[in-house]
C-alpha positions as CSV (number, residue, x, y, z in Angstrom):
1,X,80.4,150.5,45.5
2,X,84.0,150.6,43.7
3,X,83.8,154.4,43.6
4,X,84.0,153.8,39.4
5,X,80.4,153.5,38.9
6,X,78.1,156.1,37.4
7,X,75.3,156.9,39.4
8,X,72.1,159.5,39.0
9,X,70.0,160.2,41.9
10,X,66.6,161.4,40.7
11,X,65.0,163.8,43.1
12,X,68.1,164.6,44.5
13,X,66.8,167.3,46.8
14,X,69.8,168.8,48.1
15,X,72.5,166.5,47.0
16,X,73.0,165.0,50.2
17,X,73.4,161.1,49.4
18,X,75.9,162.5,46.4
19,X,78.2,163.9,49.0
20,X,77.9,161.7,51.6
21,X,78.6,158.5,48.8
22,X,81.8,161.0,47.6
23,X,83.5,161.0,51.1
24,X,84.5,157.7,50.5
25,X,84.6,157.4,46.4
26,X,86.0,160.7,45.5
27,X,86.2,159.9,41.9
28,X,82.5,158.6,41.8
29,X,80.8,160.1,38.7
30,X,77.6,161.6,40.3
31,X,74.6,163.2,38.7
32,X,71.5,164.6,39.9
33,X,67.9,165.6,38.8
34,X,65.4,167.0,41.0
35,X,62.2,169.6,40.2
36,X,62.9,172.4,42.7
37,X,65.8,174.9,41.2
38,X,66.3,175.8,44.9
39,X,67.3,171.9,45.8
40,X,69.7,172.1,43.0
41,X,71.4,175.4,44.3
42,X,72.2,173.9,47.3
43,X,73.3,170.6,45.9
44,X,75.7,173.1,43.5
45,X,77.0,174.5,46.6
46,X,77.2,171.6,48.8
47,X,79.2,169.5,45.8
48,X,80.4,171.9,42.7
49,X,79.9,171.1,39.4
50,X,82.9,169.4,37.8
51,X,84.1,166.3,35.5
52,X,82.4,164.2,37.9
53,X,79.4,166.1,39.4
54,X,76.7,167.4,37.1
55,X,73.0,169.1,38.7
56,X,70.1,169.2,36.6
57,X,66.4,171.1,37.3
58,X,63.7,169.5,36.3
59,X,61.6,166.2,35.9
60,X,63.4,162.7,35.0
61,X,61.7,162.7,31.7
62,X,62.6,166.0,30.1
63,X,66.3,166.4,31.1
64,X,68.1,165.1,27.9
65,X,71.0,162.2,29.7
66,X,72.4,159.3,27.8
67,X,70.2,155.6,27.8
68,X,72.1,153.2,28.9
69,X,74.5,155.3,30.8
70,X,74.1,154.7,34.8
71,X,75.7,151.7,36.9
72,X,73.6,153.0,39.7
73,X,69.9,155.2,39.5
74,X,68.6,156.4,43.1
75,X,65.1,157.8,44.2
76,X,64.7,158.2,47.9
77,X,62.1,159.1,49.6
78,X,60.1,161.0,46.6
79,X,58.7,158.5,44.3
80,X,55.2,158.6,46.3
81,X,55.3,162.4,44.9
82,X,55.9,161.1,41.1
83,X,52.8,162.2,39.3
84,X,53.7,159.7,36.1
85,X,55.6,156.7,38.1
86,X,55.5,154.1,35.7
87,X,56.5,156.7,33.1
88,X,59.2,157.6,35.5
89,X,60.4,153.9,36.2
90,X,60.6,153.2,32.1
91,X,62.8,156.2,31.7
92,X,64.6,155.1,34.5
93,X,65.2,151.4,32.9
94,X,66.4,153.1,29.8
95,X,69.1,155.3,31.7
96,X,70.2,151.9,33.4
97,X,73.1,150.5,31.8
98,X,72.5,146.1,31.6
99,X,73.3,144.9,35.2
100,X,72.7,147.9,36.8
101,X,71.1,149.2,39.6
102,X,67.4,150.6,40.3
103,X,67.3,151.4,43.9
104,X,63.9,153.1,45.1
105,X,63.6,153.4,49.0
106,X,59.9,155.0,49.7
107,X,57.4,154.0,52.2
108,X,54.9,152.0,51.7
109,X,51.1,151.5,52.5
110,X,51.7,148.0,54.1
111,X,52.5,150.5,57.0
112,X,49.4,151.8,59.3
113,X,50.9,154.9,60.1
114,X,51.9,155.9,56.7
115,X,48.1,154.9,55.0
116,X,46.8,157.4,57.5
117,X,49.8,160.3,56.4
118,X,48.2,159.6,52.9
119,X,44.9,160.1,54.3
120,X,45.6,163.0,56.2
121,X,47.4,164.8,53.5
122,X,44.7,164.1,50.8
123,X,41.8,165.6,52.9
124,X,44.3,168.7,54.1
125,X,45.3,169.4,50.0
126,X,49.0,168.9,50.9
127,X,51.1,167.5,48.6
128,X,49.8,165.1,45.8
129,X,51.2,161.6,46.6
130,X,51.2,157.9,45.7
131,X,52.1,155.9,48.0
132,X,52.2,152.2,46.8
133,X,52.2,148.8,48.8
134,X,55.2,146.9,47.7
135,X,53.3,144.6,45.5
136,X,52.3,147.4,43.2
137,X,55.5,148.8,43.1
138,X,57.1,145.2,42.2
139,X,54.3,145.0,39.5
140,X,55.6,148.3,38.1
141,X,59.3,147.6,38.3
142,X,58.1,144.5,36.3
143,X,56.4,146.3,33.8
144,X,59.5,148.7,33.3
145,X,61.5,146.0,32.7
146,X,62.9,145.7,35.9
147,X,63.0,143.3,38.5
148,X,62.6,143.2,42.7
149,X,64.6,141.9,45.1
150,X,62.4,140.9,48.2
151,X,62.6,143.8,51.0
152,X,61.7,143.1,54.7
153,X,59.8,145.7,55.9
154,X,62.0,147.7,59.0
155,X,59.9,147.9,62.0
């Protein structure tokens, strides 16, 4: 990153990644969505709001932002919890300027360990979640409009 970009990190949770990524780019225009109002209350205190910083509550496709306005568009570690995820990856396309950046780092079911958290957390009633295996999330990326770079899986 050059520090210029414009990035939005949906499910921002706390607002970590945005203050982390301003250490170094202090003039990195940074904006975050994420569903819990309490996330977003500590990402407000953690980085204020300000020319460069804005904090929204809510889902990806209600909050009203700009198409075509983001260098960069985050999700970590929350898409598997994205009730609508091609819905989310379309709206995601559209915020994207051209050449820009969709970055979604999740796990995925390629994984023993996490197939079994899935299976464990449907027959407890936990948490609702998706988890894809990389091919289905390249087939969505691809249907948004989007395309994947290969990933290795880490080990």
């Amino acid at each position: 990153m050059s520090g210029d970009e414009r990035l939005l990190d949906v499910a921002c949770g706390t607002g970590r990644l945005e203050s982390l990524l301003r250490q170094d780019h202090p003039e990195l225009d940074v904006t975050g969505v994420d569903l819990s109002p309490h996330m977003i209350e500590v990402a407000r205190t953690r980085l204020p709001e300000d020319a460069h910083t804005r904090w929204y509550h809510g889902v990806l496709e209600t909050v009203k932002l700009p198409e075509s306005s983001f260098d960069v568009v985050t999700c970590n570690n929350a898409f598997h919890l994205f009730p609508e995820q091609q819905e989310s990856l379309l709206k995601m396309a559209r915020l994207t300027r051209p050449g820009g950046v969709v970055a979604i780092v999740d796990s995925c079911r390629e994984y023993p360990q996490i197939s079994a958290l899935q299976l464990v957390v449907r027959l407890g009633a936990g948490q609702r979640r998706r988890i894809l295996t990389r091919a289905e999330l390249s087939t969505m990326l691809g249907n948004a409009g989007l395309s994947s770079l290969p990933v290795q899986p880490q080990s």
